[in-house]
C-alpha positions as CSV (number, residue, x, y, z in Angstrom):
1,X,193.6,36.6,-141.1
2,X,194.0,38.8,-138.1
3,X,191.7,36.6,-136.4
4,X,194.2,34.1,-135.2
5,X,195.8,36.9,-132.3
6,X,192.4,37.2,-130.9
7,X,191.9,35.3,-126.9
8,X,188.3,36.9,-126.5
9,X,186.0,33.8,-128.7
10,X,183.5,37.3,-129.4
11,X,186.4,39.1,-131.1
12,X,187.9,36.3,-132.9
13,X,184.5,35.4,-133.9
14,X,183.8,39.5,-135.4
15,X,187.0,39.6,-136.6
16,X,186.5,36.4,-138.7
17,X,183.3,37.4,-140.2
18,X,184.6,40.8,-141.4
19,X,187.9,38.7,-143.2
20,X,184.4,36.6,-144.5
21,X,183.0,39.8,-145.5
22,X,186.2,41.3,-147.8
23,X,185.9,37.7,-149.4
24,X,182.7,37.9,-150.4
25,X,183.4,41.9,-151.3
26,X,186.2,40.6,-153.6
27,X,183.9,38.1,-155.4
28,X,181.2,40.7,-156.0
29,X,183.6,43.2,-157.5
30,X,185.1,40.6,-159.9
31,X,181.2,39.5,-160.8
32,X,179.2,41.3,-163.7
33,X,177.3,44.0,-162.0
34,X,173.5,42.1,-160.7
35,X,170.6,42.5,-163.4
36,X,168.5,45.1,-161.2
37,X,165.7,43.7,-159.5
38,X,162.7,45.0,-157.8
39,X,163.9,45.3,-154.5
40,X,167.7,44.9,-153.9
41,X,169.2,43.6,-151.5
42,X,172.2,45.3,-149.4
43,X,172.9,41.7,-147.7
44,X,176.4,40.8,-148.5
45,X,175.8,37.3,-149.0
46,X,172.5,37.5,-151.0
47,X,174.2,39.5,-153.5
48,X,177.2,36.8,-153.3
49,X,174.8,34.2,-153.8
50,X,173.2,36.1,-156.8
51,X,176.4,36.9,-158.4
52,X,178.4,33.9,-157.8
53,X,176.0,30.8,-157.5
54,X,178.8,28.4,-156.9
55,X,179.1,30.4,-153.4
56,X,175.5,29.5,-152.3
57,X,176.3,27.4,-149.7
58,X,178.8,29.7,-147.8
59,X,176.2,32.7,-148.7
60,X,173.9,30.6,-146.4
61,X,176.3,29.4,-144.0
62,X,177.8,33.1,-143.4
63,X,173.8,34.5,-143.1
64,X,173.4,31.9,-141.0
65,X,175.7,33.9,-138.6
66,X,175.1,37.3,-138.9
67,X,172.4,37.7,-135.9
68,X,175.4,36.3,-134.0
69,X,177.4,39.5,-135.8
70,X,175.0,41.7,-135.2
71,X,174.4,41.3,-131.5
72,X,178.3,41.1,-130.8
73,X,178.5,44.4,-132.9
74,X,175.6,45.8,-130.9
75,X,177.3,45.1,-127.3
76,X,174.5,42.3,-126.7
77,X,175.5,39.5,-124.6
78,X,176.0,36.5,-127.0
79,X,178.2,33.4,-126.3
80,X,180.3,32.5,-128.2
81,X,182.6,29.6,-127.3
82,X,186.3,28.9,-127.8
83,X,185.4,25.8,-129.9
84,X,182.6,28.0,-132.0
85,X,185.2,30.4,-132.7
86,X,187.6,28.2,-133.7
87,X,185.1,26.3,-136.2
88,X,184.4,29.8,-137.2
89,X,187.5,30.5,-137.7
90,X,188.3,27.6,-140.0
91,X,185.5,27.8,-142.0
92,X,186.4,31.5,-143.1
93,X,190.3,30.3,-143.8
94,X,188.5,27.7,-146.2
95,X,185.9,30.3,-147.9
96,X,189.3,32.9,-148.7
97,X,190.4,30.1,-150.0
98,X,187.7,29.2,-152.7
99,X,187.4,33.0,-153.2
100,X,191.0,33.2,-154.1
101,X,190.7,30.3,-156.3
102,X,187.9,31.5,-157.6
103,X,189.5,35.6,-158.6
104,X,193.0,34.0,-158.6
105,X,195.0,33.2,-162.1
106,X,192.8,30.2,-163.5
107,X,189.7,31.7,-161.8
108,X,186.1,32.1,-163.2
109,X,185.6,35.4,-162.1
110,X,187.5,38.3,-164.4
111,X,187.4,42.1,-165.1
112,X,184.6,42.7,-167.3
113,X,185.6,43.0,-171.1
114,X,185.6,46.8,-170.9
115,X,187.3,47.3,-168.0
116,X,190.3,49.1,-168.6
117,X,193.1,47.1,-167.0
118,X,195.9,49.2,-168.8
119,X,197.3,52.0,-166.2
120,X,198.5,55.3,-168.6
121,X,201.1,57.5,-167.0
């Protein structure tokens, strides 16, 4: 995670939470597609939480932080501290790993039975 190269708490902090957001991205594309609902979300981690139920808990945790995100990303003056980076930081490296155990060989999550996995040349 390019995270780790990062002095400024803020960056490390942004940087983080987009590695957070390819994880959940990768769970959702190994998911069978949502049943449609009324109104759909376009939250990351809603649809995570939907689509892989196990995940609930980081779904919440990560939501949890996207005001903090979202005002960084805005160029709003939010602290963020060295030590609530760091714990950021760690937490991310631990959701990547659940999500590659989760899409990895031995994983839950597969290619849907149609989806054509052979490449033709």
């Amino acid at each position: 995670m390019d995270a780790v190269g990062e002095d400024d708490p803020r960056e490390r902090f942004q940087v983080a939470y987009l590695a957070a957001l390819r994880g959940a991205a990768a769970l959702l594309a190994g998911s069978a597609p949502a049943k449609p609902t009324r109104e759909r979300s376009r939250s990351a981690w809603v649809l995570m939480a939907r689509a892989a139920p196990e995940f609930v808990m980081w779904a919440d945790y990560f939501a949890d932080h996207s005001a903090t995100r979202a005002a960084l990303e805005a160029g709003l003056s939010r602290d963020v501290t060295v030590a609530e980076a760091d714990d950021f930081y760690t937490r991310v490296g631990a959701f990547l790993h659940d999500v590659e155990d989760a899409v990895g060989d031995g994983g839950r999550l597969r290619p849907a039975p149609d989806w054509d996995t052979e490449v033709s040349a």
